[in-house]
TORDREN-516965 format. One record per residue: residue number from 1; x, y, z of N, C-alpha, C, CB in turn; residue in one letter. Coordinates in steps of 0.02 Angstrom, whole numbers. Each point is the difference from the previous one (the first is absolute). Last residue first. Glycine has a CB too. Layout:
<nodes>
(NUM,(X,Y,Z),(X,Y,Z),(X,Y,Z),(X,Y,Z),'A'),
...
</nodes>
This chain:
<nodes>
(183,(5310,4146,7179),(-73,-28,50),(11,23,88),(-15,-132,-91),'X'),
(182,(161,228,-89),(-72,29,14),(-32,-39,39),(-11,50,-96),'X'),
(181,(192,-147,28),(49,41,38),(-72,44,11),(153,-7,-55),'X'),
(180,(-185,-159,-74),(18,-40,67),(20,61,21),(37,-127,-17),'X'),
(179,(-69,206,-192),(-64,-37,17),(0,-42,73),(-13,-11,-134),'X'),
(178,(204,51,9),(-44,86,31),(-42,-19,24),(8,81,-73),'X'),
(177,(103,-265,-27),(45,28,70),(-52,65,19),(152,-31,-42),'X'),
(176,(-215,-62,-165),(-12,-51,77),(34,26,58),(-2,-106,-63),'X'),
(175,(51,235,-129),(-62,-7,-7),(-25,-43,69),(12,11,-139),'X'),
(174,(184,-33,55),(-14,63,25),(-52,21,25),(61,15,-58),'X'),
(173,(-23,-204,-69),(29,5,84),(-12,54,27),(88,-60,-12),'X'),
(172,(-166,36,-218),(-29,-23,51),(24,-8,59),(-44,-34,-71),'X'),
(171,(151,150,-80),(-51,38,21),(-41,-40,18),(17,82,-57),'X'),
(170,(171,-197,24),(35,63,37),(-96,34,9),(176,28,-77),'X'),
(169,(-157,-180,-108),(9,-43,64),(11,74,68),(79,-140,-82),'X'),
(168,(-61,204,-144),(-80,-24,3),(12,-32,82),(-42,-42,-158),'X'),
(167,(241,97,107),(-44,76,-19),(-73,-24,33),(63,48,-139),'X'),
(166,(99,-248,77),(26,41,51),(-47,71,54),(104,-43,-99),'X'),
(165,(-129,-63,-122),(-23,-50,41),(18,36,75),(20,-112,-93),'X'),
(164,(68,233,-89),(-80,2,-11),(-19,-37,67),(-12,-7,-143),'X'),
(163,(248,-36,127),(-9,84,-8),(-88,6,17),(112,29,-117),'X'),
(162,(-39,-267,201),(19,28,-75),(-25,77,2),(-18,-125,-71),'X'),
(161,(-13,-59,239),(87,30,-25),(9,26,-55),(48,-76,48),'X'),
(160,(-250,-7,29),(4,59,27),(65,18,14),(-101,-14,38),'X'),
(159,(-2,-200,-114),(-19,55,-55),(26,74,47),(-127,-77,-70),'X'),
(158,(202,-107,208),(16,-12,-67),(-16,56,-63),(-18,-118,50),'X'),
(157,(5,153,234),(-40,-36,-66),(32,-4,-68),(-97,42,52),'X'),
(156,(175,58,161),(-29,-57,16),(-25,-56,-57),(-27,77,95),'X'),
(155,(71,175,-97),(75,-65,-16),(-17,-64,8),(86,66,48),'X'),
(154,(-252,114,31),(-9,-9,-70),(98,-57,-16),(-112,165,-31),'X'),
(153,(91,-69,213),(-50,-49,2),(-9,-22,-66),(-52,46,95),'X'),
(152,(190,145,-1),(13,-60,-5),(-47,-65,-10),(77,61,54),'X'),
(151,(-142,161,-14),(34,-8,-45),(46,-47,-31),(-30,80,37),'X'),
(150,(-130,-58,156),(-20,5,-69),(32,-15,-61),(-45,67,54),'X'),
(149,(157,-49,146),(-36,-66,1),(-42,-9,-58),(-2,1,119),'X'),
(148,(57,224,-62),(73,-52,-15),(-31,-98,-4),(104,113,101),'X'),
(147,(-267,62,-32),(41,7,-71),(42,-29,-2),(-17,80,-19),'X'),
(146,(-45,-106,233),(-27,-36,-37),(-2,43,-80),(-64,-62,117),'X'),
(145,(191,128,50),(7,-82,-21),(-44,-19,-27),(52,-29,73),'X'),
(144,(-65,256,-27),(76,-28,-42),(-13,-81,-9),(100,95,66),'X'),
(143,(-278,1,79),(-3,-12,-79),(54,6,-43),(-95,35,14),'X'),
(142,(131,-59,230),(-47,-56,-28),(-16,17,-75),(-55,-21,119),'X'),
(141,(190,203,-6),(30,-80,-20),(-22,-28,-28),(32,-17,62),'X'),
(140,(-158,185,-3),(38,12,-65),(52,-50,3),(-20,125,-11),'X'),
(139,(-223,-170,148),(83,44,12),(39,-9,-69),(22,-34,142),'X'),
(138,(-263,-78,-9),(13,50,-36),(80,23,-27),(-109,22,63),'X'),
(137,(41,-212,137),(1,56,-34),(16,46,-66),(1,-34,92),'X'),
(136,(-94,-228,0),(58,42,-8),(16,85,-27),(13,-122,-12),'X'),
(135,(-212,-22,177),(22,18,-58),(77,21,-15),(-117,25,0),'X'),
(134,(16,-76,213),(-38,0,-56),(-5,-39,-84),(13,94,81),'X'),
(133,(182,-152,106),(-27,55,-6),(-62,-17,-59),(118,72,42),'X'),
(132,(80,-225,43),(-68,20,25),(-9,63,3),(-7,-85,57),'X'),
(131,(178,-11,-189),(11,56,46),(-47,13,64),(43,46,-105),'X'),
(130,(-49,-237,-58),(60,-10,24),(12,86,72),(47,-90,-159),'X'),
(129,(-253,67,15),(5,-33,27),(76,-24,42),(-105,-4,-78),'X'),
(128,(72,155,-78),(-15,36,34),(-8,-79,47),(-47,138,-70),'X'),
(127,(149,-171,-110),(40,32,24),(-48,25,84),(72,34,-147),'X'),
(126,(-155,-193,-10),(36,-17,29),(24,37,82),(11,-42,-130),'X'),
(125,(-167,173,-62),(-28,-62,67),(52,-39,29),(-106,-25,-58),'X'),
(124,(217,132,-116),(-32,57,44),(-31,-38,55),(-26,86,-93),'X'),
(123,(73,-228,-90),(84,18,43),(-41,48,56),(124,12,-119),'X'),
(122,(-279,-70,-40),(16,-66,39),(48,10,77),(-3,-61,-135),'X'),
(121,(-37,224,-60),(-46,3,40),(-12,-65,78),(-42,66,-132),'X'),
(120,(222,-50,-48),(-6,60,38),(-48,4,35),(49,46,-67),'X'),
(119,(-17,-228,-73),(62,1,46),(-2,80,41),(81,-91,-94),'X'),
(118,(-282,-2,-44),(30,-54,47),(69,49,48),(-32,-126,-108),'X'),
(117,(-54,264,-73),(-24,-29,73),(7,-51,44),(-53,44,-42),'X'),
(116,(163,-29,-142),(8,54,10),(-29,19,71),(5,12,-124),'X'),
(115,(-34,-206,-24),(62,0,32),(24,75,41),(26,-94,-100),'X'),
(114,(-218,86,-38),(-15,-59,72),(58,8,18),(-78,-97,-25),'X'),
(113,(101,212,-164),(-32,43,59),(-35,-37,47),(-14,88,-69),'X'),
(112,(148,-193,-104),(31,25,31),(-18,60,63),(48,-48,-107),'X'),
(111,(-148,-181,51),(2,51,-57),(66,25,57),(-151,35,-82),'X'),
(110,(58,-306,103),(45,56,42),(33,61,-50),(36,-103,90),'X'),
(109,(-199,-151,-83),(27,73,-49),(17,42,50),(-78,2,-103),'X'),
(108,(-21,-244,135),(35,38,50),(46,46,-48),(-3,-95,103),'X'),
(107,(-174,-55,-179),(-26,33,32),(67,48,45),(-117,-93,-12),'X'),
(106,(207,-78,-173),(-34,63,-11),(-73,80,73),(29,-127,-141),'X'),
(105,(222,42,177),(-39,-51,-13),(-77,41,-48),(61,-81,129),'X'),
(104,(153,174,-78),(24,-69,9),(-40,-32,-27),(50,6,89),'X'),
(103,(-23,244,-152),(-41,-70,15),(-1,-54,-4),(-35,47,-11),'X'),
(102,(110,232,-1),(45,-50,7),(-61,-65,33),(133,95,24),'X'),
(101,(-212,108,-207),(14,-19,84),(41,-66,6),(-119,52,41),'X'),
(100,(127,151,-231),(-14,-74,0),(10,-21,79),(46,-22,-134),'X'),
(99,(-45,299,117),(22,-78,-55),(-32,-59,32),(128,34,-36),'X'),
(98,(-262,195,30),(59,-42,19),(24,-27,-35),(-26,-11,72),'X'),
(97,(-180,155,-104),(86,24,-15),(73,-49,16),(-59,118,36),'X'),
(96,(-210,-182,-17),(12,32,-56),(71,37,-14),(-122,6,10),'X'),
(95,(78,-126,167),(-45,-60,-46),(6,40,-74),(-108,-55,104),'X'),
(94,(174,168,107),(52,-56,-33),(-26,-48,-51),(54,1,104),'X'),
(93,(-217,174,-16),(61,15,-9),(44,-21,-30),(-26,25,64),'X'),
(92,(-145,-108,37),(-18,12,-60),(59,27,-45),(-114,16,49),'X'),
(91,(126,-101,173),(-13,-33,-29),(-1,12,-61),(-35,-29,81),'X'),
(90,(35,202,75),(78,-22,-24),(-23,-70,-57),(85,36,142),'X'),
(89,(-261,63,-25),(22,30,-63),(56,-16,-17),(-57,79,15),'X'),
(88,(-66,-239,140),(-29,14,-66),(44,47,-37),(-116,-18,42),'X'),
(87,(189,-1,160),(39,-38,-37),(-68,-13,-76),(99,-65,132),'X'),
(86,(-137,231,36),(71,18,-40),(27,-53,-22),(29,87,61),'X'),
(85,(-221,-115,47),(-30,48,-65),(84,19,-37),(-139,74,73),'X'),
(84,(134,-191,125),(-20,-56,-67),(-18,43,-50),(-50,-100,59),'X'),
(83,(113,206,148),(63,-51,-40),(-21,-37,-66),(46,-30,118),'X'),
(82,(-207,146,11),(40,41,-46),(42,-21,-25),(-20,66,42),'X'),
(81,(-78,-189,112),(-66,-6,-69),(52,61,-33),(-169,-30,55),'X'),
(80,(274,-10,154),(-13,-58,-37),(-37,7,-84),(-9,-47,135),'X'),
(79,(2,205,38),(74,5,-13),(-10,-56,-54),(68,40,125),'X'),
(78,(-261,-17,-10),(9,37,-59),(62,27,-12),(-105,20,9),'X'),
(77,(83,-187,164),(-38,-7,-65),(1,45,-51),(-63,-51,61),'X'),
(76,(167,91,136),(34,-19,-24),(-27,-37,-58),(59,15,97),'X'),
(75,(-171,121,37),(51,29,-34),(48,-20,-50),(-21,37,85),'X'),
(74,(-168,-128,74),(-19,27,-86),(64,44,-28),(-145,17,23),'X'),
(73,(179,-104,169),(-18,-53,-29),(-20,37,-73),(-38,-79,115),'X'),
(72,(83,211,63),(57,-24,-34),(-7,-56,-40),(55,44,82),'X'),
(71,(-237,61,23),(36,41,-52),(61,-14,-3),(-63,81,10),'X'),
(70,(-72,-224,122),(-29,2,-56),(43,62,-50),(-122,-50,66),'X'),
(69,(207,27,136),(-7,-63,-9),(-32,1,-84),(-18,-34,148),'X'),
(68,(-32,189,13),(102,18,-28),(-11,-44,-33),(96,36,85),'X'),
(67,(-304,-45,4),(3,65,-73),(74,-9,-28),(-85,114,58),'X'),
(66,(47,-253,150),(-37,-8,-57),(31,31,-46),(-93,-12,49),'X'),
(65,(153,88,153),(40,-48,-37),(-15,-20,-77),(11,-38,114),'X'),
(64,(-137,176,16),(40,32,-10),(68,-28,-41),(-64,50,95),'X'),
(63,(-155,-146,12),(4,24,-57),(47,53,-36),(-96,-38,34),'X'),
(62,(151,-51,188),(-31,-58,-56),(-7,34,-50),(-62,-73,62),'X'),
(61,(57,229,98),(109,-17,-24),(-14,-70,-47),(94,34,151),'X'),
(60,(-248,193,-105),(-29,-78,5),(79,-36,-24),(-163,14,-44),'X'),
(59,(133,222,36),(-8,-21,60),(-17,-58,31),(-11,87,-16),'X'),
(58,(54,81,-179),(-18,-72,-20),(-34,-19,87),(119,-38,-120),'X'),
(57,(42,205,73),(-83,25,23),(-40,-54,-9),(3,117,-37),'X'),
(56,(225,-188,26),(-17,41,81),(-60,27,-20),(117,42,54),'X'),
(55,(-43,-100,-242),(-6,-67,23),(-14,22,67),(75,-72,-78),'X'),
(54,(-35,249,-73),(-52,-32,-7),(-15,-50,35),(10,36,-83),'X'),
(53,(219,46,112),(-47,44,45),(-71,-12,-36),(95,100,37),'X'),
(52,(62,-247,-97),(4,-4,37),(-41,56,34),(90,-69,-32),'X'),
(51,(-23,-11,-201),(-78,40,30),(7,-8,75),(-92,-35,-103),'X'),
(50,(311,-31,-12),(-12,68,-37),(-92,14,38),(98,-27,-151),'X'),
(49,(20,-137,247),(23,39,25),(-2,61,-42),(54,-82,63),'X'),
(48,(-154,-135,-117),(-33,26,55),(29,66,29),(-31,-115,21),'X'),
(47,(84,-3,-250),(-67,55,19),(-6,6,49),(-59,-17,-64),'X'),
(46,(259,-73,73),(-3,48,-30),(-58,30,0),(77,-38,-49),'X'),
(45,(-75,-150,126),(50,21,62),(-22,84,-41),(132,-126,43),'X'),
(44,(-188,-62,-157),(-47,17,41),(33,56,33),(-57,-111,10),'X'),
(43,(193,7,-166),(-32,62,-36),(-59,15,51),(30,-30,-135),'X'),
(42,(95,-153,200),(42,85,13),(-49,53,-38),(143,-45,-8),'X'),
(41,(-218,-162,29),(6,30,45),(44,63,9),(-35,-102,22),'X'),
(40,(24,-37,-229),(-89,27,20),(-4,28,87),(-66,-117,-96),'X'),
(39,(248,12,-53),(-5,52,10),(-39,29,26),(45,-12,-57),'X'),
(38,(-37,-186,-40),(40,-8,37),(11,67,41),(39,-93,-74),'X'),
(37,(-179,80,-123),(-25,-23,72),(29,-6,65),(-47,-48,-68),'X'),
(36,(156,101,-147),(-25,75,16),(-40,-40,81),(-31,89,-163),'X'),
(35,(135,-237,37),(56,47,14),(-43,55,40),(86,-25,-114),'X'),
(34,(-208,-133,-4),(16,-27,41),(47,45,46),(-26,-98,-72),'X'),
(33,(-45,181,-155),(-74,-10,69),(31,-32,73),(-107,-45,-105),'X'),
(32,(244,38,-69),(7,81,11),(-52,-6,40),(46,66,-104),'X'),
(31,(-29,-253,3),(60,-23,37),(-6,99,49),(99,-130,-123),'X'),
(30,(-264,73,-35),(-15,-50,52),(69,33,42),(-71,-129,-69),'X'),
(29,(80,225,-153),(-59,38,54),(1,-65,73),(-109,69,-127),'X'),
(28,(231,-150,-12),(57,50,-8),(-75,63,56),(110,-39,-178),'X'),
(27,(-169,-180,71),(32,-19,48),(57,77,33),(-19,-149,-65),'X'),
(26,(-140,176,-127),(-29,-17,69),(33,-31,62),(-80,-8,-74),'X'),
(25,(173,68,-162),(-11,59,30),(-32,-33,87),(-28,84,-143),'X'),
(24,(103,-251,17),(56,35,43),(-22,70,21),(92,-64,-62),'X'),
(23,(-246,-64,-79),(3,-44,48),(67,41,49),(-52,-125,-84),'X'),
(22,(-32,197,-106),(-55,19,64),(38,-42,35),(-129,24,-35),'X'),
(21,(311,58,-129),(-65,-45,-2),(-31,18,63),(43,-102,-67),'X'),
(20,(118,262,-81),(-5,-32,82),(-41,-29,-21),(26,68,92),'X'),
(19,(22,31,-305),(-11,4,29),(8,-40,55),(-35,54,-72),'X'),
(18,(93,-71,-161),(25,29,41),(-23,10,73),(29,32,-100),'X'),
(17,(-139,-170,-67),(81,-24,25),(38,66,19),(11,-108,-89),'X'),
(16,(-212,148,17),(-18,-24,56),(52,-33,18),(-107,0,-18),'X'),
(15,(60,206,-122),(20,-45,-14),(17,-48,87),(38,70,-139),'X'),
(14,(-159,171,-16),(9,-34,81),(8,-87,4),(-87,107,47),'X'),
(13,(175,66,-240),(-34,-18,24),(-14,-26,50),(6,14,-71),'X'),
(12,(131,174,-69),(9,-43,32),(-94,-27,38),(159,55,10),'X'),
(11,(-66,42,-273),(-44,16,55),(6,-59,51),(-81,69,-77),'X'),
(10,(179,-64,-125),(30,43,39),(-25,13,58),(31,36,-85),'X'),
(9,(-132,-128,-109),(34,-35,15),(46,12,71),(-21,-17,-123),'X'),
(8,(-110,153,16),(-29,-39,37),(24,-63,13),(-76,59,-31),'X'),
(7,(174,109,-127),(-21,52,81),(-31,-60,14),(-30,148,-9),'X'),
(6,(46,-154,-202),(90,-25,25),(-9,8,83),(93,64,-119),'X'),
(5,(-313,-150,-28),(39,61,20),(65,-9,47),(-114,56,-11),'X'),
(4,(-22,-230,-139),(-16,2,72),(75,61,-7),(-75,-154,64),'X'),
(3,(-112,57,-244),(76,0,22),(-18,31,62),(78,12,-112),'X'),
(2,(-228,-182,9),(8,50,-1),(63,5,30),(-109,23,-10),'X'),
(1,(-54,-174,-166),(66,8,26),(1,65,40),(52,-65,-96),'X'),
</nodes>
């Protein structure tokens, strides 16, 4: 027989009905890959007018294109592969502090730090797409809203109307919102 300590019971585990499924994290990187391609000329416009006095010693205007071409391409790849490293840690995140993901179906689990990125990181690529620009800038608005979005997120969820559920749910939004506001 053994007993099992009042403390390990207590101990939150990485529980897989909380978490985003692969299947919405990857449609959520696809839909942000698609947003950002759409983009792939303005962000040219940009590397070319930040190396513009490299591109004149370049002196070859083909291979001058080239290089723009290839460093916005890889830019936006390793925009991409970081997104996935931030939906690995949010993943883990909600799998262990969240609440219960809202799941219609079972492959389509929606945690609250997928929901977090979905609607902020999703909204940003929208946004900068609606503005044609780069990127959306940086600015103490943008991270009001997205705390406030944080903070409301956790309501979303059933286990996250409750004081604790609430707490635990909040430091994974939070958590997902910083993490989009660094990438």
């Amino acid at each position: 027989m053994t007993i099992d300590a009042p403390h390990a019971r207590a101990t939150p585990r990485l529980d897989p009905s909380r978490g985003t499924s692969i299947a919405i994290w990857a449609c959520m990187i696809a839909v942000v890959a698609v947003l950002i391609a759409v983009r792939l000329p303005q962000l040219e416009r940009l590397v070319t007018e930040r190396t513009s006095d490299l591109l004149v010693e370049l002196a070859d205007p083909e291979l001058g294109a080239a290089s723009v071409r290839v460093g916005a391409v890889t830019a936006i790849v390793l925009f991409i592969a970081v997104g996935i490293v931030i939906a690995l840690v949010v993943g883990l995140l909600e799998r262990w502090l969240g609440p219960r993901a809202l799941a219609p179906r079972p492959w389509a689990r929606l945690g609250a730090g997928g929901a977090m990125v979905g609607l902020v990181g999703i909204g940003l690529q929208v946004a900068a797409v609606a503005l044609a620009v780069p990127s959306v800038e940086k600015s103490a608005l943008v991270l009001v809203g997205i705390l406030a979005i944080a903070a409301l997120m956790p309501l979303a969820f059933r286990d996250g109307r409750t004081r604790t559920g609430y707490l635990r749910s909040l430091a994974v939004t939070v958590a997902a919102g910083m993490l989009l506001w660094l990438q």
